[in-house]
PDB file with SEQRES, HELIX, SHEET and CRYST1 records, atoms N, CA, C and O in Angstrom:
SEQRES   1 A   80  UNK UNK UNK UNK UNK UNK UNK UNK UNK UNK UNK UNK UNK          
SEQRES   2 A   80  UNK UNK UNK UNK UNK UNK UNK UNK UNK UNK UNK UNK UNK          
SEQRES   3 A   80  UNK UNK UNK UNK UNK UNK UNK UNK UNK UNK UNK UNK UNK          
SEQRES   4 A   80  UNK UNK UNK UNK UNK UNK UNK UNK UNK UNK UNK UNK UNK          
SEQRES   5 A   80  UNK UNK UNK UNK UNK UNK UNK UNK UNK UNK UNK UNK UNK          
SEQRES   6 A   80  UNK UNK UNK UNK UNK UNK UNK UNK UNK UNK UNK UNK UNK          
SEQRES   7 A   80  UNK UNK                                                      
HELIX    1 AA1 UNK A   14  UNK A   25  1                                  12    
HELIX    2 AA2 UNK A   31  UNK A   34  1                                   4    
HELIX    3 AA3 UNK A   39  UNK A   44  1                                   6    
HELIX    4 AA4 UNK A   56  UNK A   58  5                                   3    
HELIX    5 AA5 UNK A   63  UNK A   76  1                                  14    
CRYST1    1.000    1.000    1.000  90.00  90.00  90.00 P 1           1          
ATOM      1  N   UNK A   1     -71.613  13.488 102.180  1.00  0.00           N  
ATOM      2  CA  UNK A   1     -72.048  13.072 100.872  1.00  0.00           C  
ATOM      3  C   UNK A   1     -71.287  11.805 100.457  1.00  0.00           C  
ATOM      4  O   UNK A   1     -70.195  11.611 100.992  1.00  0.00           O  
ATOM      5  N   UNK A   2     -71.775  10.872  99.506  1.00  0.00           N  
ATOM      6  CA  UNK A   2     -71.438   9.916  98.927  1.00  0.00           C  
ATOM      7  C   UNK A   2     -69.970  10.246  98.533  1.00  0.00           C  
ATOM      8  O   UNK A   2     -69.846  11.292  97.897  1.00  0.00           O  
ATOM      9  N   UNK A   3     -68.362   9.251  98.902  1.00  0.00           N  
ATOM     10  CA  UNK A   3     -67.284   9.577  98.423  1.00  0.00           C  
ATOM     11  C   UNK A   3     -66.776  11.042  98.394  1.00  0.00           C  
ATOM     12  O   UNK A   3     -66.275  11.613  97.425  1.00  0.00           O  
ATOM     13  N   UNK A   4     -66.950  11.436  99.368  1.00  0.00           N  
ATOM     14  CA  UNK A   4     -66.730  12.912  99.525  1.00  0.00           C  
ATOM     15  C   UNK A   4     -67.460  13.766  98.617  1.00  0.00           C  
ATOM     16  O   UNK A   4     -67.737  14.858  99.112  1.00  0.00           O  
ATOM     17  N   UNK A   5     -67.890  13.565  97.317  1.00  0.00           N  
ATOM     18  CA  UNK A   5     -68.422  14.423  96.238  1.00  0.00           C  
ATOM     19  C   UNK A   5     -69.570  15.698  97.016  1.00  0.00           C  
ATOM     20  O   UNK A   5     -70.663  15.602  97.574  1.00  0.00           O  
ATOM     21  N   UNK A   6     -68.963  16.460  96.804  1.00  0.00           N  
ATOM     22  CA  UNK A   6     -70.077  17.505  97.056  1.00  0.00           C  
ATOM     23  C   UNK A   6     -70.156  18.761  95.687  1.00  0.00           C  
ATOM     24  O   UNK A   6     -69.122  19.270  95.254  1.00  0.00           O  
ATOM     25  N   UNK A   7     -71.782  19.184  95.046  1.00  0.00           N  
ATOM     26  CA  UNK A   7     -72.088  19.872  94.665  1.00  0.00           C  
ATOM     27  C   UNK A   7     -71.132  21.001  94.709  1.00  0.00           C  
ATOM     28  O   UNK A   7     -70.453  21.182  95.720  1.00  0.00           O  
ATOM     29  N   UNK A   8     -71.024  21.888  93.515  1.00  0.00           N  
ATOM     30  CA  UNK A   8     -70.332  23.274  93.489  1.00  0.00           C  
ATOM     31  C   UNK A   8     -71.481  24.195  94.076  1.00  0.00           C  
ATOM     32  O   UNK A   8     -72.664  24.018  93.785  1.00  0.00           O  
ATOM     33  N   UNK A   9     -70.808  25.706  95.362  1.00  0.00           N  
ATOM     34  CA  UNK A   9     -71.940  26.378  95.533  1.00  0.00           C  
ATOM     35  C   UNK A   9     -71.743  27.179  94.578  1.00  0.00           C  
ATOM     36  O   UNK A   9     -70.630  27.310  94.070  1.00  0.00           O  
ATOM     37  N   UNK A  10     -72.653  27.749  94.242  1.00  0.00           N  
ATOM     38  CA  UNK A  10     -73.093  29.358  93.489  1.00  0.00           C  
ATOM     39  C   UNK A  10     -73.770  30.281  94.179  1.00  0.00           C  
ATOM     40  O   UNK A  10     -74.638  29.879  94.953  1.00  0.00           O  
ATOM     41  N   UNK A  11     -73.517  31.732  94.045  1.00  0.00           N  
ATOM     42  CA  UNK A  11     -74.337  32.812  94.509  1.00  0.00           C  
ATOM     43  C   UNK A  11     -75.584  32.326  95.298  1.00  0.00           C  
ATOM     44  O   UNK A  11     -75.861  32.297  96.497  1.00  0.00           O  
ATOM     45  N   UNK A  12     -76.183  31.981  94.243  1.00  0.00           N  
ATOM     46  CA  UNK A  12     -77.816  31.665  94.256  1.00  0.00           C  
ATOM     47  C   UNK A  12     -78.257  30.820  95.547  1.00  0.00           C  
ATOM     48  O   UNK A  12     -79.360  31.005  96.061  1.00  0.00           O  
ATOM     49  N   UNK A  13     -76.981  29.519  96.236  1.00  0.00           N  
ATOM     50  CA  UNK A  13     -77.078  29.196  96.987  1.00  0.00           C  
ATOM     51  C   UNK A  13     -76.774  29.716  98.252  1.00  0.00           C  
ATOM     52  O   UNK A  13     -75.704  29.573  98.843  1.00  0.00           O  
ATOM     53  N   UNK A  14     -77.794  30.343  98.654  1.00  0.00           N  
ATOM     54  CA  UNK A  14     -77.819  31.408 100.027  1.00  0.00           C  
ATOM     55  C   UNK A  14     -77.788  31.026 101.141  1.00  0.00           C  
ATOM     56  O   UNK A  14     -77.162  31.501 102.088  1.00  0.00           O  
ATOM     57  N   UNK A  15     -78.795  29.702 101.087  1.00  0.00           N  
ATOM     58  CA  UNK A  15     -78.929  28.678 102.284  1.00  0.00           C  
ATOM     59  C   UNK A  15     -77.723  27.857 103.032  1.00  0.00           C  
ATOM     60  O   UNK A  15     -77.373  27.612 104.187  1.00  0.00           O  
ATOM     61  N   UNK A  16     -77.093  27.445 101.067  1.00  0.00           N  
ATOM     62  CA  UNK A  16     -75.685  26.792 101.879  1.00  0.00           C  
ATOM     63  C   UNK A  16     -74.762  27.265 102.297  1.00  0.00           C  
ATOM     64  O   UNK A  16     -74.200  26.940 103.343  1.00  0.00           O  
ATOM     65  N   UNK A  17     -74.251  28.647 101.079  1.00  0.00           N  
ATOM     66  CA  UNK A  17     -73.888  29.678 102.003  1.00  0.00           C  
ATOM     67  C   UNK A  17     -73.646  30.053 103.479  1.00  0.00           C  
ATOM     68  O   UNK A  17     -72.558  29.942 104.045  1.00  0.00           O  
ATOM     69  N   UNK A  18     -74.761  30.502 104.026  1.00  0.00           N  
ATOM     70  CA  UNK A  18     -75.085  30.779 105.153  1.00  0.00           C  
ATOM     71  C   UNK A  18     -74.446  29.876 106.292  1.00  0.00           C  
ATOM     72  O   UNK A  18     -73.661  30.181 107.189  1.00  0.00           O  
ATOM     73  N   UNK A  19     -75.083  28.575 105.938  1.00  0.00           N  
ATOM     74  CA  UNK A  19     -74.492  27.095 106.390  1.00  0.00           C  
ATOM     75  C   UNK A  19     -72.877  27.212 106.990  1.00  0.00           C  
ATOM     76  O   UNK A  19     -72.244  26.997 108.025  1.00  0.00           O  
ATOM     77  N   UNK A  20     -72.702  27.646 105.760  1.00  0.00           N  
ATOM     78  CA  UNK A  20     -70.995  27.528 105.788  1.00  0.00           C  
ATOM     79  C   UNK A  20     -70.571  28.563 106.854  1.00  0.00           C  
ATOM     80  O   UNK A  20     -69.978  28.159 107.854  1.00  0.00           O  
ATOM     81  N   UNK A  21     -70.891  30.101 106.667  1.00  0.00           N  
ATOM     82  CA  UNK A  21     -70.655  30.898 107.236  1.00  0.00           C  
ATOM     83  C   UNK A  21     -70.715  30.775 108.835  1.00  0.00           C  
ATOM     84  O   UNK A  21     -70.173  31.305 109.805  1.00  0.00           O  
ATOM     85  N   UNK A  22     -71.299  30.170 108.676  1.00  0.00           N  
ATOM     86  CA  UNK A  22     -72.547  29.369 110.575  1.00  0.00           C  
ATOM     87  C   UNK A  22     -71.271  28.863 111.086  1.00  0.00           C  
ATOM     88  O   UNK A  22     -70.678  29.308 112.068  1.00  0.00           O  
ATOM     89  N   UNK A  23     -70.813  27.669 110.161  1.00  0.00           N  
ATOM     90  CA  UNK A  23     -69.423  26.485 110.200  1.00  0.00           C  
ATOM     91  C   UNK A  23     -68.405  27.551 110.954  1.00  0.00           C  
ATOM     92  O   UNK A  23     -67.965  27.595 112.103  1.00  0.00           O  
ATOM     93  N   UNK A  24     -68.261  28.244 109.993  1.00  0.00           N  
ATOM     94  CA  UNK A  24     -67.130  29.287 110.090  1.00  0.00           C  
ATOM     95  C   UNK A  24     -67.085  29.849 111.293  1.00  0.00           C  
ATOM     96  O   UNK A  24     -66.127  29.431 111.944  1.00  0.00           O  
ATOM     97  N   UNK A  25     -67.793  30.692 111.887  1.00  0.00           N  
ATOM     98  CA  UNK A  25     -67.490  31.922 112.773  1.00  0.00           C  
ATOM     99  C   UNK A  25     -68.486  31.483 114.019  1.00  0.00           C  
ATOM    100  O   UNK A  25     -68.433  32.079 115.095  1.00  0.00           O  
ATOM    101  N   UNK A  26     -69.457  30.318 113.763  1.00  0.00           N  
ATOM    102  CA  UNK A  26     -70.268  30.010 114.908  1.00  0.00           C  
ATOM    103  C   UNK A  26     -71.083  30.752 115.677  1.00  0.00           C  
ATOM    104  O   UNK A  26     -72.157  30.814 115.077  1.00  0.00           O  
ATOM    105  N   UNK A  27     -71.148  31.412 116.795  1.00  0.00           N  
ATOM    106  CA  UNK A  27     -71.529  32.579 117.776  1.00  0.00           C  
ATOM    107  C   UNK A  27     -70.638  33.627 117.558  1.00  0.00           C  
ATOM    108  O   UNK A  27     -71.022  34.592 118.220  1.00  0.00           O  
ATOM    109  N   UNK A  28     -69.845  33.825 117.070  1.00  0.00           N  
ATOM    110  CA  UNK A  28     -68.653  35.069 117.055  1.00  0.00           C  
ATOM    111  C   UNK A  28     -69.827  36.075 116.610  1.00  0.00           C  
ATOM    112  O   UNK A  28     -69.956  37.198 117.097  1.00  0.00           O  
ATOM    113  N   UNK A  29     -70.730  35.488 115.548  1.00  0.00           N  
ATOM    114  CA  UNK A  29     -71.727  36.861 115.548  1.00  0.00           C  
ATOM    115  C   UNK A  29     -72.634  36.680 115.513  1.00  0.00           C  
ATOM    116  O   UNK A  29     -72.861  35.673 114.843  1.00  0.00           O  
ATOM    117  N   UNK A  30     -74.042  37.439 116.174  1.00  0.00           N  
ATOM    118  CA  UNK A  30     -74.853  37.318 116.590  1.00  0.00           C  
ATOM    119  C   UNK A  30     -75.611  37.734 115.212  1.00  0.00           C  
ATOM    120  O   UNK A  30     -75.071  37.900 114.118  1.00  0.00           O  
ATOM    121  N   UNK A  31     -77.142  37.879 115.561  1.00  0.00           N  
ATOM    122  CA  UNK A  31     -78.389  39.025 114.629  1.00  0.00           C  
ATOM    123  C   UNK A  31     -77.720  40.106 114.174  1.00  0.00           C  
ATOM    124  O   UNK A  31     -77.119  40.233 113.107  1.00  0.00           O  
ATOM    125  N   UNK A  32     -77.931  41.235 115.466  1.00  0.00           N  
ATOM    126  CA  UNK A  32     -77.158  42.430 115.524  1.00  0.00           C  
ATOM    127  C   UNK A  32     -76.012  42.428 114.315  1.00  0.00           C  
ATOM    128  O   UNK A  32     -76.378  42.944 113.259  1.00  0.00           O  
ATOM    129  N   UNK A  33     -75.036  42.042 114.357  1.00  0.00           N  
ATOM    130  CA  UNK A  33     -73.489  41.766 114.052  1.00  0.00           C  
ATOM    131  C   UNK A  33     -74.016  41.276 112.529  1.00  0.00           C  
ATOM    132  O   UNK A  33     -73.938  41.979 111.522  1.00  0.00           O  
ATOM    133  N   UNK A  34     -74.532  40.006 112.579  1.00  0.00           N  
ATOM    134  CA  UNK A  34     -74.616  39.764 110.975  1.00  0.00           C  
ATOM    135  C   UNK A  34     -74.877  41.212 109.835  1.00  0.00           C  
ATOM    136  O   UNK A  34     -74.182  41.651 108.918  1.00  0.00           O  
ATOM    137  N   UNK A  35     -75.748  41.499 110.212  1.00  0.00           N  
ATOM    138  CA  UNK A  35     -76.132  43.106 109.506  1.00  0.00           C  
ATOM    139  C   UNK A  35     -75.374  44.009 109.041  1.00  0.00           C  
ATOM    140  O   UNK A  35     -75.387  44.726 108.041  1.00  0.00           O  
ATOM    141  N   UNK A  36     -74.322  43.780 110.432  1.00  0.00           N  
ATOM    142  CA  UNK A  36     -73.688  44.870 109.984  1.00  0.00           C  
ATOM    143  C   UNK A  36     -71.726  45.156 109.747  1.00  0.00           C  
ATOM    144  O   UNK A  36     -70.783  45.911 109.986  1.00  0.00           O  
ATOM    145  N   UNK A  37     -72.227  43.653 108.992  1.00  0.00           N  
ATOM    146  CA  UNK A  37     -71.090  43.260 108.292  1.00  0.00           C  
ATOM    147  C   UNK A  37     -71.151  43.701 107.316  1.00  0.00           C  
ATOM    148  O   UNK A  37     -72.197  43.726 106.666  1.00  0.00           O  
ATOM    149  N   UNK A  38     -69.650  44.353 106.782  1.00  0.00           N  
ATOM    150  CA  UNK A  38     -69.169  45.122 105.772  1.00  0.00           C  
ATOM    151  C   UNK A  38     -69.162  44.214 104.405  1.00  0.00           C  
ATOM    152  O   UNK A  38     -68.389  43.286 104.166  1.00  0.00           O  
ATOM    153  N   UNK A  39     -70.236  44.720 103.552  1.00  0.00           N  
ATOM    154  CA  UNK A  39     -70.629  43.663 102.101  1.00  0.00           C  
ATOM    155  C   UNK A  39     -69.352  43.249 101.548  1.00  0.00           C  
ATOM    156  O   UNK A  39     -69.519  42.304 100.776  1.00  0.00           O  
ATOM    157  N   UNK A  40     -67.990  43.649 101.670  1.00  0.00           N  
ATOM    158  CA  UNK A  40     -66.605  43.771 100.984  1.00  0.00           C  
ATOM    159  C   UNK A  40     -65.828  42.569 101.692  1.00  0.00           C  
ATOM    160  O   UNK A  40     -64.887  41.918 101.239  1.00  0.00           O  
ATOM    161  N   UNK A  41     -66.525  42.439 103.030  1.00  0.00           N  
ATOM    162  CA  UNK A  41     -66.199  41.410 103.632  1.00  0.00           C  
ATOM    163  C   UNK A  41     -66.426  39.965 103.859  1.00  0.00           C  
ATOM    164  O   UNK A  41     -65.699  39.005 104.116  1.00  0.00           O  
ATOM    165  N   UNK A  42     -68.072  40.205 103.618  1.00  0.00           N  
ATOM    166  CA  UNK A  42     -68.734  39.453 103.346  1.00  0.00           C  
ATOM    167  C   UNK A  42     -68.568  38.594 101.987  1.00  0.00           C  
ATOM    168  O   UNK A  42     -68.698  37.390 101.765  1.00  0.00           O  
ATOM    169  N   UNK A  43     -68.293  39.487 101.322  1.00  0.00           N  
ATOM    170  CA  UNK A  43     -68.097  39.038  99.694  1.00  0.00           C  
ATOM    171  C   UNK A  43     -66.728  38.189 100.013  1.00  0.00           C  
ATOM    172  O   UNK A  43     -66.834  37.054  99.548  1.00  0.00           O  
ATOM    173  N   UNK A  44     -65.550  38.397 100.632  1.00  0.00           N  
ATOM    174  CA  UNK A  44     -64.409  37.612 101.181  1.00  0.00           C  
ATOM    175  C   UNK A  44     -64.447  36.588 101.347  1.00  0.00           C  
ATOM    176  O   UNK A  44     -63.795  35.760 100.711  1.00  0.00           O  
ATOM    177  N   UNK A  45     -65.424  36.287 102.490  1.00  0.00           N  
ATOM    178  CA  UNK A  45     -65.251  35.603 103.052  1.00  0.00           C  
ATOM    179  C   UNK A  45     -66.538  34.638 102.638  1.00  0.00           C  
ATOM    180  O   UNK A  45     -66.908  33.952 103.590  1.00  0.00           O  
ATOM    181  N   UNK A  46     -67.083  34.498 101.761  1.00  0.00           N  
ATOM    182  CA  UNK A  46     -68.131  33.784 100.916  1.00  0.00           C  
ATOM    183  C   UNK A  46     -67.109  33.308  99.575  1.00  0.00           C  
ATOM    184  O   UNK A  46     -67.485  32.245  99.080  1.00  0.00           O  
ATOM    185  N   UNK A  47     -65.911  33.908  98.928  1.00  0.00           N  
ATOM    186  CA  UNK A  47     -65.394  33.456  98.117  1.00  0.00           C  
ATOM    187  C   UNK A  47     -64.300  32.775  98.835  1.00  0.00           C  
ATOM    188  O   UNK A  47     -63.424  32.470  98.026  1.00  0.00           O  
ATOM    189  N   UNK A  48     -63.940  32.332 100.326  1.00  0.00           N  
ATOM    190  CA  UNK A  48     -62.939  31.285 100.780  1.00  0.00           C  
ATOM    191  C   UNK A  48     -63.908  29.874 100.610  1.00  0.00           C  
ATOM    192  O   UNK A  48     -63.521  28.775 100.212  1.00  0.00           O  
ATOM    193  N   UNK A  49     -64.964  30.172 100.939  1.00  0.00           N  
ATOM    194  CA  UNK A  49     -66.477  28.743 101.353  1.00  0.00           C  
ATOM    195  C   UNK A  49     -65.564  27.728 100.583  1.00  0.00           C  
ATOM    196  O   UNK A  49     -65.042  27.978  99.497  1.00  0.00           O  
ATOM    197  N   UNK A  50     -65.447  26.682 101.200  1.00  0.00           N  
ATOM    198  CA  UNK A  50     -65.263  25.609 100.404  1.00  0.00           C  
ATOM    199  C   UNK A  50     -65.961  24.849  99.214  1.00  0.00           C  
ATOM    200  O   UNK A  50     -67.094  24.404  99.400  1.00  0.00           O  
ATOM    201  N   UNK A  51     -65.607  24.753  98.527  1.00  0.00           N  
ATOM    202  CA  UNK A  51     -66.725  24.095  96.812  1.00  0.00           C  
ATOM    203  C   UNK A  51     -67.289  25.600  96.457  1.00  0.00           C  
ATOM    204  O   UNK A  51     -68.101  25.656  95.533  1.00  0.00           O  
ATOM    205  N   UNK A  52     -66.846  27.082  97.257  1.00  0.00           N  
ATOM    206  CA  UNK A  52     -67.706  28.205  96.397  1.00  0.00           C  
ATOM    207  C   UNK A  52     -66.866  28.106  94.887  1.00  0.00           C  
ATOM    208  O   UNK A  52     -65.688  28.079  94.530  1.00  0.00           O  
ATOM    209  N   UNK A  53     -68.134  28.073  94.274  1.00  0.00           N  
ATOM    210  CA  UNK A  53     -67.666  28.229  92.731  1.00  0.00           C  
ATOM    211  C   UNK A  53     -67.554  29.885  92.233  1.00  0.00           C  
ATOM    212  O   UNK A  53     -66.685  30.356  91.499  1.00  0.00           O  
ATOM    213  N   UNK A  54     -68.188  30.282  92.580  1.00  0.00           N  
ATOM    214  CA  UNK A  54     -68.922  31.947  91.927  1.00  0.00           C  
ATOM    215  C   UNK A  54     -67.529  32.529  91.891  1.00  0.00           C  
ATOM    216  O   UNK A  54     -66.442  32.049  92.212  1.00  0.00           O  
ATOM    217  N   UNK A  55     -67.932  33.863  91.341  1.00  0.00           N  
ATOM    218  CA  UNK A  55     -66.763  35.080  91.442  1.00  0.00           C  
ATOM    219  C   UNK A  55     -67.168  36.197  91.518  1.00  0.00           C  
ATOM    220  O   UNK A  55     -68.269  36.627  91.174  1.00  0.00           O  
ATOM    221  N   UNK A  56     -65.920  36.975  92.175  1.00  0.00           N  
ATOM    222  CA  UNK A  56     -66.717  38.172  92.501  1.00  0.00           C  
ATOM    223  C   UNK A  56     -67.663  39.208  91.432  1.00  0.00           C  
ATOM    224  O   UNK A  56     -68.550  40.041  91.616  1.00  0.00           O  
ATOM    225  N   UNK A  57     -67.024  38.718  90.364  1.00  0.00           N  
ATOM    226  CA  UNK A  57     -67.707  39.568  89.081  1.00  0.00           C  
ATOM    227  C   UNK A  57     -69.562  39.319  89.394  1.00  0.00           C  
ATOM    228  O   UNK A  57     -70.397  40.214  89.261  1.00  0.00           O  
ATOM    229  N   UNK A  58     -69.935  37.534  89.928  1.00  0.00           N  
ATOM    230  CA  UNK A  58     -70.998  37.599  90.079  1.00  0.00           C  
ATOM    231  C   UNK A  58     -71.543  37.983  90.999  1.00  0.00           C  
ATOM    232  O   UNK A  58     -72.751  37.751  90.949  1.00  0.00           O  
ATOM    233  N   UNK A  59     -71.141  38.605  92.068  1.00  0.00           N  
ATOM    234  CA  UNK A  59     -71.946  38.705  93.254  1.00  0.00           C  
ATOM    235  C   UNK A  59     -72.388  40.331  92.975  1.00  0.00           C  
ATOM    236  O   UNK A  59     -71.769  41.193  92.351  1.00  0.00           O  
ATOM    237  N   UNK A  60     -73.865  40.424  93.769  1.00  0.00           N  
ATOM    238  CA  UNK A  60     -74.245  41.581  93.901  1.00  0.00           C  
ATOM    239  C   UNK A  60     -75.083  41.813  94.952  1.00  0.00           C  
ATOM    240  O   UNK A  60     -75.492  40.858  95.611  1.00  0.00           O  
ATOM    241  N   UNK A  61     -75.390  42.892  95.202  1.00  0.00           N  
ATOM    242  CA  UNK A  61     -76.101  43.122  96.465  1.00  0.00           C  
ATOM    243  C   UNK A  61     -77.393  42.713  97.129  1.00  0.00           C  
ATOM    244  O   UNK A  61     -77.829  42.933  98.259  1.00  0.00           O  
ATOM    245  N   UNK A  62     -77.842  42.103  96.172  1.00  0.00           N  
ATOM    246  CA  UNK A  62     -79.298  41.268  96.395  1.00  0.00           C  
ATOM    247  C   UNK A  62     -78.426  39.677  96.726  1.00  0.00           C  
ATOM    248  O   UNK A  62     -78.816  39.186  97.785  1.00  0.00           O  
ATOM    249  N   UNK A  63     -77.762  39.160  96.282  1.00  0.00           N  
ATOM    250  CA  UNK A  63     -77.438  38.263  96.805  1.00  0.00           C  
ATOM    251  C   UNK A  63     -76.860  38.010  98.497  1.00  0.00           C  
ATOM    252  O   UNK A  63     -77.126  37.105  99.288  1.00  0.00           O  
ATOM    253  N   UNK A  64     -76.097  39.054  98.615  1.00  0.00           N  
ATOM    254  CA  UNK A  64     -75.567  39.335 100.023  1.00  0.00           C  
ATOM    255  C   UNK A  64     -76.463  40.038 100.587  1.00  0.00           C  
ATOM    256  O   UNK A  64     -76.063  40.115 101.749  1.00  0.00           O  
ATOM    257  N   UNK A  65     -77.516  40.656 100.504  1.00  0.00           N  
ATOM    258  CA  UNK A  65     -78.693  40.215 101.740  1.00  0.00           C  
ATOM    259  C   UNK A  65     -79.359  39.231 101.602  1.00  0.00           C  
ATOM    260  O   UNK A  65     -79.846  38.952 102.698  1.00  0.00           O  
ATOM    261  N   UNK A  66     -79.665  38.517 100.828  1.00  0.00           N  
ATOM    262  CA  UNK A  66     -80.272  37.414 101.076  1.00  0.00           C  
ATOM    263  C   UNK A  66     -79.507  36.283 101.819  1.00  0.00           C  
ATOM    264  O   UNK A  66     -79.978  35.465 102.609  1.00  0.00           O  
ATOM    265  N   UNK A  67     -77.796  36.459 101.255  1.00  0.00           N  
ATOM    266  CA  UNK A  67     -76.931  35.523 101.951  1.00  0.00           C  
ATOM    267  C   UNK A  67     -77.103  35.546 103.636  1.00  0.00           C  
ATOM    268  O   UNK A  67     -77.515  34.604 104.313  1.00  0.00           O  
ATOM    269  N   UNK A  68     -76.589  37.155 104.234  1.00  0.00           N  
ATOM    270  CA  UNK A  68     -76.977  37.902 105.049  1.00  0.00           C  
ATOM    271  C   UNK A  68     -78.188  36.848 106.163  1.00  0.00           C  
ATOM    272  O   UNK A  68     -77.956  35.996 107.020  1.00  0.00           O  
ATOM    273  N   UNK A  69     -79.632  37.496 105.557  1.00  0.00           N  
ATOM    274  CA  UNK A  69     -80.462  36.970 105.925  1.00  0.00           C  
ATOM    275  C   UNK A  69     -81.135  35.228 106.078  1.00  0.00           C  
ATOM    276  O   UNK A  69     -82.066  34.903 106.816  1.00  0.00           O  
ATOM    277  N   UNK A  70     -80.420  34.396 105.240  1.00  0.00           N  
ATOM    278  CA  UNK A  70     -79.782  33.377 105.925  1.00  0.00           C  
ATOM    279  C   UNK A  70     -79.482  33.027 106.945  1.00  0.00           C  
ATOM    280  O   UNK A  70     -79.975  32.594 107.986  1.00  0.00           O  
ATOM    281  N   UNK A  71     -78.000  33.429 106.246  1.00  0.00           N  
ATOM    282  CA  UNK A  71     -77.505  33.485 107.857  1.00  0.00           C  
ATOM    283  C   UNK A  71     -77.722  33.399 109.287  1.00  0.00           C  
ATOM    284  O   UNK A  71     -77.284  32.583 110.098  1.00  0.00           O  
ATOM    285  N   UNK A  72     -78.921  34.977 109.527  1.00  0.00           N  
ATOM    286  CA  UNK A  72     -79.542  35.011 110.733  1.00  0.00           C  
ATOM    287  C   UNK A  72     -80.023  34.303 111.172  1.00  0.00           C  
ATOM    288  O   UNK A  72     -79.910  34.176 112.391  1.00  0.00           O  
ATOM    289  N   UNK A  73     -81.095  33.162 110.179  1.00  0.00           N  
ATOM    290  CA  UNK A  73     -81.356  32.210 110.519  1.00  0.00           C  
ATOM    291  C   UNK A  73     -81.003  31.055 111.156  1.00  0.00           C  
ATOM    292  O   UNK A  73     -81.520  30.345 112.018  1.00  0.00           O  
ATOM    293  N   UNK A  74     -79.934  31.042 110.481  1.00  0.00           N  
ATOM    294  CA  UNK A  74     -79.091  29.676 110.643  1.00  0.00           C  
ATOM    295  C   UNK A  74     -78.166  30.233 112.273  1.00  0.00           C  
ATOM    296  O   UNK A  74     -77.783  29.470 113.159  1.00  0.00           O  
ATOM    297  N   UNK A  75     -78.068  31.196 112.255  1.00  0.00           N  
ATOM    298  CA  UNK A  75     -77.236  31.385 113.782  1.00  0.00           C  
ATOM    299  C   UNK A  75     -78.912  31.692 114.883  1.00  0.00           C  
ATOM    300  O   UNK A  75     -78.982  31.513 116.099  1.00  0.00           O  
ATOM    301  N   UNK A  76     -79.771  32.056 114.193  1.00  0.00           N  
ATOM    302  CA  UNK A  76     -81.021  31.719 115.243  1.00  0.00           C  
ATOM    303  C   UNK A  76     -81.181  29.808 115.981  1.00  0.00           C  
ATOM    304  O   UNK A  76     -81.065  29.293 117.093  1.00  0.00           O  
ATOM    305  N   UNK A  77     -81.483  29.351 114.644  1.00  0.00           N  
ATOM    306  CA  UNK A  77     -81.901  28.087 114.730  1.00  0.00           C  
ATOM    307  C   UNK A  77     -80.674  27.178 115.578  1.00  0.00           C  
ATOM    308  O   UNK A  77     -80.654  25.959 115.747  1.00  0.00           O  
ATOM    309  N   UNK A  78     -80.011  27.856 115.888  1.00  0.00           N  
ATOM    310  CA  UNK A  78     -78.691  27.099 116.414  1.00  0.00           C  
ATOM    311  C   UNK A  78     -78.557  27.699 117.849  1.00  0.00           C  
ATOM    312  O   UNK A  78     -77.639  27.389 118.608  1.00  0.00           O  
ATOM    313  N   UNK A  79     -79.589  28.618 118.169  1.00  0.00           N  
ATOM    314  CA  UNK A  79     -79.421  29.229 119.277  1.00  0.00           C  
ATOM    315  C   UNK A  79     -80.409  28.445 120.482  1.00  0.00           C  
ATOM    316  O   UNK A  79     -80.300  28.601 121.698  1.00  0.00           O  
ATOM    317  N   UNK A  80     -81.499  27.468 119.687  1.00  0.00           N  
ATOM    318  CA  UNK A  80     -82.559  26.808 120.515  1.00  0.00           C  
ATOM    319  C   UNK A  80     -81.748  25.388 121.207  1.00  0.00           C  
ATOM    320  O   UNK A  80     -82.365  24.625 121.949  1.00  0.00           O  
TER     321      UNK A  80                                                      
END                                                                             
């Protein structure tokens, strides 16, 4: 981004989220594995994300499957 400036994430951003998570752990986990990551953990390790703004007060369980399901994507699309 322009001068380093980058957008704050929020919850809502699932896509970038995901992104990040991708950054993070790479192949360490697959389809399988994404799933069946522990939401407590997940929630962790979505509030280290760099620029994450949110807090845990906001997160809820519709967000972390959707984060989740992301995800899969983003470690699919990286698999071609």
């Amino acid at each position: 981004m322009a001068n380093g400036f980058q957008l704050p994430i929020q919850w809502a951003d699932h896509e970038d989220i995901a992104m990040a998570l991708y950054e993070r752990f790479g192949d360490e986990f697959n389809e399988g594995n994404i799933y069946r990551i522990r939401f407590t953990d997940l929630m962790q390790w979505i509030l280290e994300v760099p620029n994450f703004k949110g807090t845990a007060e906001q997160c809820n369980e519709g967000h972390l499957e959707m984060i989740q399901s992301a995800w899969v994507y983003e470690w699919r699309d990286n698999q071609k």
